[in-house]
C-alpha positions as CSV (number, residue, x, y, z in Angstrom):
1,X,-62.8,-104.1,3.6
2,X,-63.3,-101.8,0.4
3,X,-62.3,-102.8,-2.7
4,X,-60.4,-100.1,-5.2
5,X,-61.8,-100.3,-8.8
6,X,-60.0,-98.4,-11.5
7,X,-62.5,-97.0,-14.2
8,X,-60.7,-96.2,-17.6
9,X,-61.9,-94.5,-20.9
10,X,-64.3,-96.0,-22.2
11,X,-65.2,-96.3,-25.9
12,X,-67.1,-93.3,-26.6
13,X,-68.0,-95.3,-30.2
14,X,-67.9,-93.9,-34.1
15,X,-63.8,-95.0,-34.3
16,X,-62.9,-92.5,-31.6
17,X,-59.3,-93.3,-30.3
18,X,-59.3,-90.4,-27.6
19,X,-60.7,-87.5,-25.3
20,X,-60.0,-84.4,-23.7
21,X,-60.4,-83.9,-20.1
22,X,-62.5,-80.9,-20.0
23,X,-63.7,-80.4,-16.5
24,X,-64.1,-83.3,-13.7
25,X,-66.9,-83.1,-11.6
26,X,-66.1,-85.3,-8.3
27,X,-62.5,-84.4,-6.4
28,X,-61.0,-87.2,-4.5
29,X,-62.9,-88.3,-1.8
30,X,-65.9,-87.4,-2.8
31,X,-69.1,-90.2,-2.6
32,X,-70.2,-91.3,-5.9
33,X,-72.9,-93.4,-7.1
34,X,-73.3,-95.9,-9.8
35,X,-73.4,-94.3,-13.4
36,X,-73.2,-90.6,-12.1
37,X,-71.1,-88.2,-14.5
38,X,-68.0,-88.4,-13.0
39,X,-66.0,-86.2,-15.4
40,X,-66.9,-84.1,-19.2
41,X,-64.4,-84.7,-22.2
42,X,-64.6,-83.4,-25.6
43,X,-64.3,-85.9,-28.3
44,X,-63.1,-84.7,-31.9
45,X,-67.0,-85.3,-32.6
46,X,-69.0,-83.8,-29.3
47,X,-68.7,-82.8,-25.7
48,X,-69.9,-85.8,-23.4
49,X,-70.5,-86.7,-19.8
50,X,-68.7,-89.5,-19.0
51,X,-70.9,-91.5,-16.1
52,X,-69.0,-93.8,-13.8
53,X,-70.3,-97.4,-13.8
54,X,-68.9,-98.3,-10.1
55,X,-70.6,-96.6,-6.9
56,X,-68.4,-95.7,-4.3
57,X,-65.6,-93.2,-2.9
58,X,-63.1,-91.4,-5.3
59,X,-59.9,-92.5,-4.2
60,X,-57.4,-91.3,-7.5
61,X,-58.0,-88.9,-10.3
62,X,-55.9,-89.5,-13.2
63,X,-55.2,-86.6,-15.4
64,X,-55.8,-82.7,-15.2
65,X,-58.0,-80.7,-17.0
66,X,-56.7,-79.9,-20.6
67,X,-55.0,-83.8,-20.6
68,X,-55.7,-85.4,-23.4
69,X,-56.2,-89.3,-22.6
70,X,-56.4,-92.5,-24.9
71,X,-59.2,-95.2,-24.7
72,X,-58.3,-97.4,-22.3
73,X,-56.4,-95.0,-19.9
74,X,-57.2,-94.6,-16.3
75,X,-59.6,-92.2,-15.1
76,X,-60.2,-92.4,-11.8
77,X,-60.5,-95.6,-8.8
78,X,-63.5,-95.8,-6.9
79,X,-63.1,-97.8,-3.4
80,X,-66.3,-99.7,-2.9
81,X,-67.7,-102.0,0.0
82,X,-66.5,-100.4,2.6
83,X,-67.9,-99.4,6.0
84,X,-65.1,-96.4,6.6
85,X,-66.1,-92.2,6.3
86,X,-65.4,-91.5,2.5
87,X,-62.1,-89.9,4.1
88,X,-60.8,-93.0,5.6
89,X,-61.5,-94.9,2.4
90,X,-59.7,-92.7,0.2
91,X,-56.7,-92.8,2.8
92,X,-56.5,-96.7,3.0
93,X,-57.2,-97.5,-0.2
94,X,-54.2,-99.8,-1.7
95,X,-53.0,-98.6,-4.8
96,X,-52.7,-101.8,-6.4
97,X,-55.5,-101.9,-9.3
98,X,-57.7,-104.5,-9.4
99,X,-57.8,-107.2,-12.1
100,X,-60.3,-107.9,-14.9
101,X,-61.9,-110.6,-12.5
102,X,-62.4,-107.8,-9.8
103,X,-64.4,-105.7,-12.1
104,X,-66.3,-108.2,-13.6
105,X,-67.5,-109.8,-10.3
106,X,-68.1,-106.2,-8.2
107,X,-71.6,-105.7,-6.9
108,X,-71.4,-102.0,-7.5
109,X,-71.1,-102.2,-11.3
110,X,-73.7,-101.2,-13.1
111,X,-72.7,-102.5,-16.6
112,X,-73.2,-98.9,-18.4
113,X,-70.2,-97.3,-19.0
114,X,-72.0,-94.4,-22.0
115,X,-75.9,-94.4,-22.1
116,X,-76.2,-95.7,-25.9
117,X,-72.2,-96.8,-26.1
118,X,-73.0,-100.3,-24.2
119,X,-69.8,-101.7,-22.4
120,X,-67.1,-104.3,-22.7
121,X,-68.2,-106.3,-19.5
122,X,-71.1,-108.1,-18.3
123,X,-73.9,-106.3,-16.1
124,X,-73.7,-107.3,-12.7
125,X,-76.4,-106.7,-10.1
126,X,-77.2,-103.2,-9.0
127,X,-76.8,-102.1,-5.7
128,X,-75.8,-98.8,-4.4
129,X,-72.9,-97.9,-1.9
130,X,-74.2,-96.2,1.4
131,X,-72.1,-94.3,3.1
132,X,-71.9,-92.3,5.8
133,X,-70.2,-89.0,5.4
134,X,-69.5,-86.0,7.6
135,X,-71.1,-82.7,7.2
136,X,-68.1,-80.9,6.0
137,X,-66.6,-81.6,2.7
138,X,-63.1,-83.6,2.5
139,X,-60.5,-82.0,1.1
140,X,-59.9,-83.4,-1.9
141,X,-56.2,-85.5,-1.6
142,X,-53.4,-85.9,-4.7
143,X,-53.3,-89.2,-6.6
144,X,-50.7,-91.3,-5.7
145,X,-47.3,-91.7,-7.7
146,X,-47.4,-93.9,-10.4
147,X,-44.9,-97.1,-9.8
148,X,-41.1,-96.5,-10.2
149,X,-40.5,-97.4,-13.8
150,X,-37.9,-99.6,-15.1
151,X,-34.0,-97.7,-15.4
152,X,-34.7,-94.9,-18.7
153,X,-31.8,-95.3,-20.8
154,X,-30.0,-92.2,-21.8
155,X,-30.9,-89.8,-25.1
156,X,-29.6,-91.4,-28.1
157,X,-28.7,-89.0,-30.2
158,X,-28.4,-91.2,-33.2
159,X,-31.5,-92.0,-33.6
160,X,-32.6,-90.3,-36.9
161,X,-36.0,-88.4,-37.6
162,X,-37.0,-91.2,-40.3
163,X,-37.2,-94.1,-37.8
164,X,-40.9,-94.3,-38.0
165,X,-43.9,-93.1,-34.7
166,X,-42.8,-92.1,-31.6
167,X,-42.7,-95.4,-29.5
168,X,-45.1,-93.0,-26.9
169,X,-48.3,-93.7,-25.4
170,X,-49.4,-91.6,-22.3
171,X,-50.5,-88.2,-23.6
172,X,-48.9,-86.9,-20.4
173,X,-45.1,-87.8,-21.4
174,X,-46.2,-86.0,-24.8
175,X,-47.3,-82.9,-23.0
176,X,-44.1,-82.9,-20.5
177,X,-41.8,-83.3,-23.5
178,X,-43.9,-80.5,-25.5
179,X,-43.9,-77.8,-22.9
180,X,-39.9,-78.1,-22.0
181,X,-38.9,-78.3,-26.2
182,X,-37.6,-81.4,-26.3
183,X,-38.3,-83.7,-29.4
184,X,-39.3,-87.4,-28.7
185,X,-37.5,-88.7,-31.8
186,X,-34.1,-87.7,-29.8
187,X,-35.2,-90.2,-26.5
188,X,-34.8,-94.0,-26.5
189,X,-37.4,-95.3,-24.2
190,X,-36.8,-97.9,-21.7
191,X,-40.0,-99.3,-21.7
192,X,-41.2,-102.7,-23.4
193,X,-40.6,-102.9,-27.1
194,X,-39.0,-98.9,-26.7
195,X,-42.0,-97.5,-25.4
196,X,-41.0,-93.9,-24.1
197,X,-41.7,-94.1,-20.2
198,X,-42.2,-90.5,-18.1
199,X,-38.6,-91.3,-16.7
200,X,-37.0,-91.5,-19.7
201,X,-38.0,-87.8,-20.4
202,X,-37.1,-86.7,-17.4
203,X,-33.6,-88.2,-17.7
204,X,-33.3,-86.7,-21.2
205,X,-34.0,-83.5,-19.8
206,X,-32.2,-83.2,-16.8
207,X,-28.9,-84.2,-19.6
208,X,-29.6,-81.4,-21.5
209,X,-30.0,-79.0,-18.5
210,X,-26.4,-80.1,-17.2
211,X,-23.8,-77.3,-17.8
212,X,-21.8,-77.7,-20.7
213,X,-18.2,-77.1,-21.0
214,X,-17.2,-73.9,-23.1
215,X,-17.1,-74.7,-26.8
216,X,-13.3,-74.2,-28.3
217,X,-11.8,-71.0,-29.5
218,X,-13.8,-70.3,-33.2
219,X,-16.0,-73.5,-32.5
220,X,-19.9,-72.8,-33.3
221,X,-21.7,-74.5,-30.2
222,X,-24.7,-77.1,-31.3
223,X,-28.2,-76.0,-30.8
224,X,-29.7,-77.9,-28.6
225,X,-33.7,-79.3,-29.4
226,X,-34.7,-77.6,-26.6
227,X,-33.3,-73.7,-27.9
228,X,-34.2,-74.6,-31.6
229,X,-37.8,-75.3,-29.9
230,X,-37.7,-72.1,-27.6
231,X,-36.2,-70.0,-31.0
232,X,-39.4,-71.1,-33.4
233,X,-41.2,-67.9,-34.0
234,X,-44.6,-67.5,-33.9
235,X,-48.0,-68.7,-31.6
236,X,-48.2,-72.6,-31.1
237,X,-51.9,-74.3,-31.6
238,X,-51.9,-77.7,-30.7
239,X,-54.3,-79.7,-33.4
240,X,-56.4,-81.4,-31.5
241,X,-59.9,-81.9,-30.4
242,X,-62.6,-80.8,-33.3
243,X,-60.0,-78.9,-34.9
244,X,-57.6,-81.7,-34.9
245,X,-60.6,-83.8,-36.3
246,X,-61.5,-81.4,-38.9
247,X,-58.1,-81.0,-39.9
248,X,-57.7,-84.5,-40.5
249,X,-60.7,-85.1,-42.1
250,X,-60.4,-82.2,-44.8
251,X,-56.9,-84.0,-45.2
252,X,-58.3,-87.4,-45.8
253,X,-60.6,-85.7,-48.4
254,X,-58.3,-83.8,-50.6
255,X,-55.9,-86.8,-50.7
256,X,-58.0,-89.4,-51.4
257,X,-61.3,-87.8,-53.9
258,X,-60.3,-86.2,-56.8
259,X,-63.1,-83.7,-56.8
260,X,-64.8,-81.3,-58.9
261,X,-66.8,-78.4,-58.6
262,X,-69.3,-76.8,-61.1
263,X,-71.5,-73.4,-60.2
264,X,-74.4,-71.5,-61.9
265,X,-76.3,-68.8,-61.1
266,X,-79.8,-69.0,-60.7
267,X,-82.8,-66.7,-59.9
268,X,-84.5,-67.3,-56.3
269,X,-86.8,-64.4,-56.5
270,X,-89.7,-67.4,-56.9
271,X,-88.6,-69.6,-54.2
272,X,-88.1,-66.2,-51.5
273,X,-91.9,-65.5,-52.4
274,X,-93.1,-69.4,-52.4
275,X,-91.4,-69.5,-48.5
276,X,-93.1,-66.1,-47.8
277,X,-96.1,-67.1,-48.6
278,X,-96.1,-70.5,-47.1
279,X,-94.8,-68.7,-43.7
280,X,-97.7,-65.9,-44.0
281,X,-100.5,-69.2,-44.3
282,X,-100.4,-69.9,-40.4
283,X,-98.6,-72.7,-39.3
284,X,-95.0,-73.5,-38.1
285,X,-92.8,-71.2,-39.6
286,X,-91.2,-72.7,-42.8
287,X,-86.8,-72.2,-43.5
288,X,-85.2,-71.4,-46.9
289,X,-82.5,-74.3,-45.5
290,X,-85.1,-76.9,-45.1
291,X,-86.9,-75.7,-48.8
292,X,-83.1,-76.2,-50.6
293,X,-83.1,-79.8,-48.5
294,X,-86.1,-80.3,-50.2
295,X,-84.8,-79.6,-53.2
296,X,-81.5,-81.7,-52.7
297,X,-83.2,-84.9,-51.9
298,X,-85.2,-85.1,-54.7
299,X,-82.4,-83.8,-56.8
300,X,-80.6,-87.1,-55.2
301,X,-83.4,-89.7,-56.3
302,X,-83.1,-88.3,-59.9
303,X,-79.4,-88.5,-59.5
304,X,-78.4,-91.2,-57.5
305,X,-74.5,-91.0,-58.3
306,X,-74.1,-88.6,-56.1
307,X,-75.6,-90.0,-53.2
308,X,-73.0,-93.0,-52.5
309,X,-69.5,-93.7,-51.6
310,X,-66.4,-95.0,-52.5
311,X,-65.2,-98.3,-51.1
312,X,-61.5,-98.2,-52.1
313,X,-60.4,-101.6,-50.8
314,X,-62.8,-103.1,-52.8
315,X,-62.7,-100.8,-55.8
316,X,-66.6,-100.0,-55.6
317,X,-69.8,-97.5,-55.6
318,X,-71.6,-98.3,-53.0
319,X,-75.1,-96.0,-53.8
320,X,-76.6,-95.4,-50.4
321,X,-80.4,-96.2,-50.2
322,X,-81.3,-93.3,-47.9
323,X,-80.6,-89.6,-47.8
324,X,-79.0,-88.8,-44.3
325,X,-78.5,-84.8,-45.2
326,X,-75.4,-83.4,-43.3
327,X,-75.7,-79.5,-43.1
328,X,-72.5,-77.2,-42.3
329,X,-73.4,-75.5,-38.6
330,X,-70.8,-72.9,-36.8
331,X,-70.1,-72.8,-33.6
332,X,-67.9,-71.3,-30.5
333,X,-66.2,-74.6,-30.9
334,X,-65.4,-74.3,-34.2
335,X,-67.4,-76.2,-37.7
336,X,-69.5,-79.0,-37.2
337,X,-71.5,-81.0,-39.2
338,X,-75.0,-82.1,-38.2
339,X,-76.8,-84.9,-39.9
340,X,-80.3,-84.8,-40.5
341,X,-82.1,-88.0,-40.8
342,X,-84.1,-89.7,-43.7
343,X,-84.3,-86.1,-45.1
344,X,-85.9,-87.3,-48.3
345,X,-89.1,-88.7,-46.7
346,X,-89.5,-85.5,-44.6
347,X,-91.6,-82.7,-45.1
348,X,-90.3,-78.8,-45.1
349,X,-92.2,-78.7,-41.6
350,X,-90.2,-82.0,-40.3
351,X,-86.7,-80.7,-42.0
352,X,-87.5,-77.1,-40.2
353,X,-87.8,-78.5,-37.0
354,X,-84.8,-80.9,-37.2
355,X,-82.5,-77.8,-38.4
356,X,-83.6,-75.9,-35.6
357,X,-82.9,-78.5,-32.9
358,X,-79.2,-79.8,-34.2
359,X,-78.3,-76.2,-35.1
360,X,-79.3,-75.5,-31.5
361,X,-77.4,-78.8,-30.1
362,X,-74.6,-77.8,-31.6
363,X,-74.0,-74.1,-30.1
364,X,-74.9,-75.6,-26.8
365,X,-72.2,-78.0,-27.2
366,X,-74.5,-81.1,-27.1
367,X,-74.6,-82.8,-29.8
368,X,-73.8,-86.4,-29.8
369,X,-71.6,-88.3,-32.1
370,X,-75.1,-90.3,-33.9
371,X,-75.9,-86.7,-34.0
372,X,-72.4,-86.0,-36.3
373,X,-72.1,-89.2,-38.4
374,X,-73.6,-90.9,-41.0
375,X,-74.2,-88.0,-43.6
376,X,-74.5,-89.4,-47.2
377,X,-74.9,-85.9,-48.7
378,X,-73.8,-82.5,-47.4
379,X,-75.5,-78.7,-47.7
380,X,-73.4,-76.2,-47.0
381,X,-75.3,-72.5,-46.9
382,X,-72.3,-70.0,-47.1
383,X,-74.1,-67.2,-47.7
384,X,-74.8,-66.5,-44.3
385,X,-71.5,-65.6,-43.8
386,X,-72.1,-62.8,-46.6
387,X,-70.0,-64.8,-49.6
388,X,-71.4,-65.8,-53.0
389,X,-69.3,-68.5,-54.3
390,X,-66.8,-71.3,-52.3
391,X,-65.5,-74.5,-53.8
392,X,-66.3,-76.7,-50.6
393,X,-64.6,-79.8,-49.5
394,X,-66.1,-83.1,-50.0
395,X,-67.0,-84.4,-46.5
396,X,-65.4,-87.8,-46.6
397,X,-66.6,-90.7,-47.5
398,X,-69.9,-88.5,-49.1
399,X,-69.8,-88.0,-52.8
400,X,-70.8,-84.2,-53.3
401,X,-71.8,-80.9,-51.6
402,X,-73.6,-78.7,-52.3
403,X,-72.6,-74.7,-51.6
404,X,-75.4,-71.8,-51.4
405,X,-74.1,-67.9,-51.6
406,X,-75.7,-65.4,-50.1
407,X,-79.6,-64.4,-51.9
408,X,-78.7,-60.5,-53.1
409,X,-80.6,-58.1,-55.5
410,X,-79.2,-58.0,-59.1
411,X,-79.7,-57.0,-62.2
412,X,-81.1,-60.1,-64.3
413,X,-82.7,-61.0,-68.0
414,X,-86.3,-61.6,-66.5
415,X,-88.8,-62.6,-69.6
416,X,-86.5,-60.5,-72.0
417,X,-86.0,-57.6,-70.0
418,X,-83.8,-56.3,-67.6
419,X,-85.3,-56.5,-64.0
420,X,-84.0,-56.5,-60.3
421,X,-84.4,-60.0,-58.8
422,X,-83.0,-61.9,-55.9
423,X,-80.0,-64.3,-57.4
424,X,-78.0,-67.2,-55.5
425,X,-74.9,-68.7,-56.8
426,X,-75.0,-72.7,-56.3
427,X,-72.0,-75.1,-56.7
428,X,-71.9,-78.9,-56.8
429,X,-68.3,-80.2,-55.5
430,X,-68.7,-83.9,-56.5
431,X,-66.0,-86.6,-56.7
432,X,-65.5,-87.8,-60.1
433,X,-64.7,-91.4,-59.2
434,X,-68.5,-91.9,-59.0
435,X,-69.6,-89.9,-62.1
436,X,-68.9,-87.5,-64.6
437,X,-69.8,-83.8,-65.5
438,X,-73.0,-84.3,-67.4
439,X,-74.5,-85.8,-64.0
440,X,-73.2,-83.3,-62.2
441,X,-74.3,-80.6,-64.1
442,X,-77.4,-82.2,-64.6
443,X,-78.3,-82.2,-60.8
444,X,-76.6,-78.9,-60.3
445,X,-79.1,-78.1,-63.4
446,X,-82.5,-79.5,-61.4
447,X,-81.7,-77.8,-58.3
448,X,-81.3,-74.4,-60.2
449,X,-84.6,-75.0,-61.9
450,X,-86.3,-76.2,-58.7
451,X,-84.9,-72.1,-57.0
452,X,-85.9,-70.5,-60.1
453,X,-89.3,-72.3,-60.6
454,X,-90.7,-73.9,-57.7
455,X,-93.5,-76.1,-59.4
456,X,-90.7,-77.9,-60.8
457,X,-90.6,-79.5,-57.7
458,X,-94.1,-79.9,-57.0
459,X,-94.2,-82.1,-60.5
460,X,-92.0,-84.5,-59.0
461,X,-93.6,-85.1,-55.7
């Protein structure tokens, strides 16, 4: 007889609570086998393939496209063991879902829930599902109604704004009380410890869709959540996803650092001819970004301040040992930040080729959340977007960033006279917890020597 195993969530890693259910690929009834990608969600960090870890037949999707889903939620059930057409499984299979011990025990587990995530549960032996299917695709069937749920409890309307969260779990109930207006705070859920059930927010409303008796002669009638909702001007965005997770994190930043930022001009008519003659030399082509990471990592070892963090709770700087360069990338998907490893033991060749390949990741979509964490220093090159100056955010928990303008022609005091020569406007946002303006001038000093004169930087090497 098959067995019905529920897969949930799983922990995509790097503290991420969450997921967005971008596009499934296997409909009910359809024959999967152990870790195939079973359905793609976008993270707040990176679009991933989520691979199902039991082998089997598709009997229950949970969640359409667009849901966003907690760690931990269902995703689908897979019947496994069975001897039945992929069909009959999916028709018979009990909706009961199986226990811990079920799981663990299954013979069609592969123990792999993300390639390079790991898994809660022990690996159990390997062995694929055979099944017989006809030629013709099943029709993909509807997931079964969720359980009755306990009695909701009418809409208290006393219950003020203030009380604290929204006793509300499933993003599901959030998205049925966002598209009919009606504000969560205003329903008392019937659930354990208040938790806000699906029932109760039908309940609520189906109270505010009764009729209402005509209001008394020079009486104002109440606005109801629902028509204040439905009168709110305007084009709706729900934060979420990256933008969510950028929003949040520029947040975090501007609340917690008390930053700085310092700028100075500087003359990059040296370091545009060093790269062109380097690129006209043979070779792999060499990038202005990977000559100014060049430049920032040994700017770091001279100034190690600003290549740390701040542990709050313990009221430290912690100075990092390695420089893990983050550089700003755009993208369809909005602004991500790519880290490039160990960039101050690589050479301009190494930190060309690394640029290329995340920059590239990331307008494909596929960079990975290693690929998006760990930065202990950030470069953000503006200029391509045709601005000179910006006073960047600090990407928490890093220290400092550093901003490049755009390289234009401009009149300049060259050797006493009055020339033509490509200038860049620099600035250093650095958070003053872990050191004060003479260090960051000082490094935003180096760096503007190492653009104006090159064999600065070779005199360090």
């Amino acid at each position: 007889m098959a067995q019905v195993l529920e897969f949930k969530l799983p922990d995509l890693g790097e503290g991420l609570t969450e997921a967005e259910i971008v596009r499934w690929l296997v409909a009910v009834g359809d024959v999967v086998a152990i870790d195939q990608p079973v359905v793609e969600v976008e993270t707040a960090k990176a679009m991933v393939e989520v691979p199902c870890p039991y082998g089997g037949v598709v009997t229950a999707r949970y969640g359409e496209e667009g849901t966003e889903l907690p760690v931990g939620a269902p995703l689908l059930t897979v019947a496994v063991g069975g001897t039945g057409a992929p069909e009959e499984l999916a028709e018979a299979a009990p909706e009961a879902a199986p226990t811990a011990a079920e799981s663990a025990v299954s013979s069609e587990y592969s123990g792999n829930v993300l390639v390079g995530y790991g898994t809660a549960g022990p690996a159990a032996r390997r062995r694929r599902v055979k099944h017989t299917s006809p030629t013709a695709a099943p029709a993909p069937t509807a997931p079964k109604a969720p359980a009755a749920a306990p009695a909701p409890v009418a809409v208290a309307a006393a219950v003020p704004a203030s009380a604290g969260p929204v006793p509300v779990i499933s993003p599901l109930v959030r998205k049925l009380a966002r598209d009919r207006g009606l504000d969560l705070r205003e329903v008392r859920g019937s659930g354990p410890e208040g938790l806000i059930l699906r029932a109760d927010v039908e309940l609520a409303l189906a109270a505010l869709e009764r009729p209402v008796a005509a209001p008394a002669p020079g009486s104002t009638p109440a606005a109801s959540p629902a028509a204040t909702s439905v009168a709110a001007a305007g084009e709706r965005i729900p934060l979420r996803g990256l933008r969510g997770a950028v929003a949040d994190k520029l947040s975090r930043s501007r609340t917690e650092i008390p930053d700085a930022t310092c700028w100075v001009d500087a003359d990059a008519t040296e370091l545009m001819a060093a790269r062109r003659a380097m690129n006209t030399a043979g070779g792999p082509k060499i990038s202005l970004l990977a000559l100014l990471a060049r430049i920032c990592a040994h700017a770091l070892d001279r100034f190690p301040e600003l290549n740390s963090t701040v542990d709050t709770a313990a009221r430290e700087i912690v100075r990092l040992p390695a420089v893990h360069l983050g550089f700003a990338a755009q993208t369809p998907r909005g602004l991500v930040v790519p880290v490039v490893r160990d960039a101050g033991t690589r050479t301009a060749e190494s930190l060309t080729a690394e640029f290329a390949r995340l920059t590239e990741s990331a307008r494909q979509g596929t960079l990975t959340p290693a690929d998006l964490t760990g930065g202990t220093f950030t470069l953000n090159n503006y200029g391509v977007f045709g601005v000179d100056g910006s006073t960047p955010i600090i990407n928490h928990p890093e220290a400092a960033m550093l901003g490049v303008g755009r390289i234009i022609p401009k009149p300049w005091v060259h050797q006493g006279e009055l020339a033509v020569r490509q200038v860049v406007q620099l600035s250093l946002t650095f958070d003053h917890r872990v050191c004060d303006g003479g260090t960051a001038g000082g490094f935003l000093r180096y760096v503007a020597d190492c653009v104006e004169q090159p064999a600065v930087l070779l005199r360090t090497v």
